[in-house]
C-alpha positions as CSV (number, residue, x, y, z in Angstrom):
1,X,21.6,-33.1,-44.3
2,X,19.2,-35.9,-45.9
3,X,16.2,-37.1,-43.9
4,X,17.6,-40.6,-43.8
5,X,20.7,-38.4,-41.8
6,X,18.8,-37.4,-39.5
7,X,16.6,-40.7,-38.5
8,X,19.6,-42.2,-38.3
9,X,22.8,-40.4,-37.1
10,X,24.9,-43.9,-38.1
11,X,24.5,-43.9,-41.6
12,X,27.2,-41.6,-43.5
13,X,26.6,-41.3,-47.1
14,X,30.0,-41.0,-48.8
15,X,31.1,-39.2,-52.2
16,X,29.7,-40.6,-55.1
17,X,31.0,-42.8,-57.6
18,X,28.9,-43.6,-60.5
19,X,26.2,-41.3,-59.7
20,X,25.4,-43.6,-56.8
21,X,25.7,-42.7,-52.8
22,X,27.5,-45.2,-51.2
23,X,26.3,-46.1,-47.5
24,X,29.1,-47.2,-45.2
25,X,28.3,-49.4,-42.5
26,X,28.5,-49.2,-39.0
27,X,31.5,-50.8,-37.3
28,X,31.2,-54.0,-34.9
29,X,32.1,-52.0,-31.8
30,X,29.6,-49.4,-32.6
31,X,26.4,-51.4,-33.0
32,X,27.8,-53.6,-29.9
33,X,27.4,-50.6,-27.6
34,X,24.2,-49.1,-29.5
35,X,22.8,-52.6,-28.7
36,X,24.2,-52.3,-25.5
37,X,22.8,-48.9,-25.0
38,X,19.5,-50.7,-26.2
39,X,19.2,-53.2,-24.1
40,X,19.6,-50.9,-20.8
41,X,16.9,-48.2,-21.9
42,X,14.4,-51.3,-22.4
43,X,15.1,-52.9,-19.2
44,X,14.3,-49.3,-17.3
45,X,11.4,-48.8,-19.5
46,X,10.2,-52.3,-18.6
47,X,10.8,-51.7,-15.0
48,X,9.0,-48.3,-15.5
49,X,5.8,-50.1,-17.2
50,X,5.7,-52.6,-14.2
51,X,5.8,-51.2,-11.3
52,X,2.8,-49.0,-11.8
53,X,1.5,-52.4,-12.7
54,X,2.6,-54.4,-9.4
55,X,1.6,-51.2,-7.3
56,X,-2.3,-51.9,-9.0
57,X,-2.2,-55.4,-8.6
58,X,-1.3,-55.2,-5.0
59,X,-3.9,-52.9,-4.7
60,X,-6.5,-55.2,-6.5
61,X,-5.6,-58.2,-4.3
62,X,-6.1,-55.9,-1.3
63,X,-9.3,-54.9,-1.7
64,X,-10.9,-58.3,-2.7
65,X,-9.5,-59.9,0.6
66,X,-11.2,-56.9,2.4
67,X,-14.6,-57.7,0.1
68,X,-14.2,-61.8,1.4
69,X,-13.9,-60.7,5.1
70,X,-17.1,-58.4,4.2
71,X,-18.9,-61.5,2.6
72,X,-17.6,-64.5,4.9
73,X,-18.1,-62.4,8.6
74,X,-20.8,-63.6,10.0
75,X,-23.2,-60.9,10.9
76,X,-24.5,-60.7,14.4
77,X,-28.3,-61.7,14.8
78,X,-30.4,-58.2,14.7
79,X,-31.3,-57.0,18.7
80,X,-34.7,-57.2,19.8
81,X,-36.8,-54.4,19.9
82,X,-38.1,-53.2,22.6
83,X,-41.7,-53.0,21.1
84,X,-41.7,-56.6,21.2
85,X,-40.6,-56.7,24.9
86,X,-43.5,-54.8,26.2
């Protein structure tokens, strides 16, 4: 088997004629589910890439609404000491 066999499993070389290989093509139906095929394992792996993503995001938004209340709670005025009381 050729390395160019074994990248790709869909190409067949034929016998030879005229001391050339001849490469025969896929047929319609076959690169219409290898697409198809295609097109599914790229949605999961998009689906795989974003959620991690979203999960991190959320996250994110989380934590800078928890660093506004921080910022925008008003503190309470600081207790007299009793040192000054006396």
């Amino acid at each position: 088997m050729t390395h160019q066999m074994m990248m790709n499993p869909q190409v067949h070389l034929l016998q030879h004629q005229h001391g050339e290989a001849k490469i025969s093509t896929p047929s319609q139906s076959d690169l219409d589910q290898f697409m198809g095929a295609y097109c599914s394992v790229l949605s999961k792996l998009r689906e795989a890439m974003e959620e991690p993503q979203l999960e991190t995001m959320a996250f994110i938004d989380d934590m800078h609404s928890q660093l506004e209340d921080m910022i925008t709670t008003p503190t309470p005025p600081p207790l007299p000491s009793t040192s000054s009381l006396s």
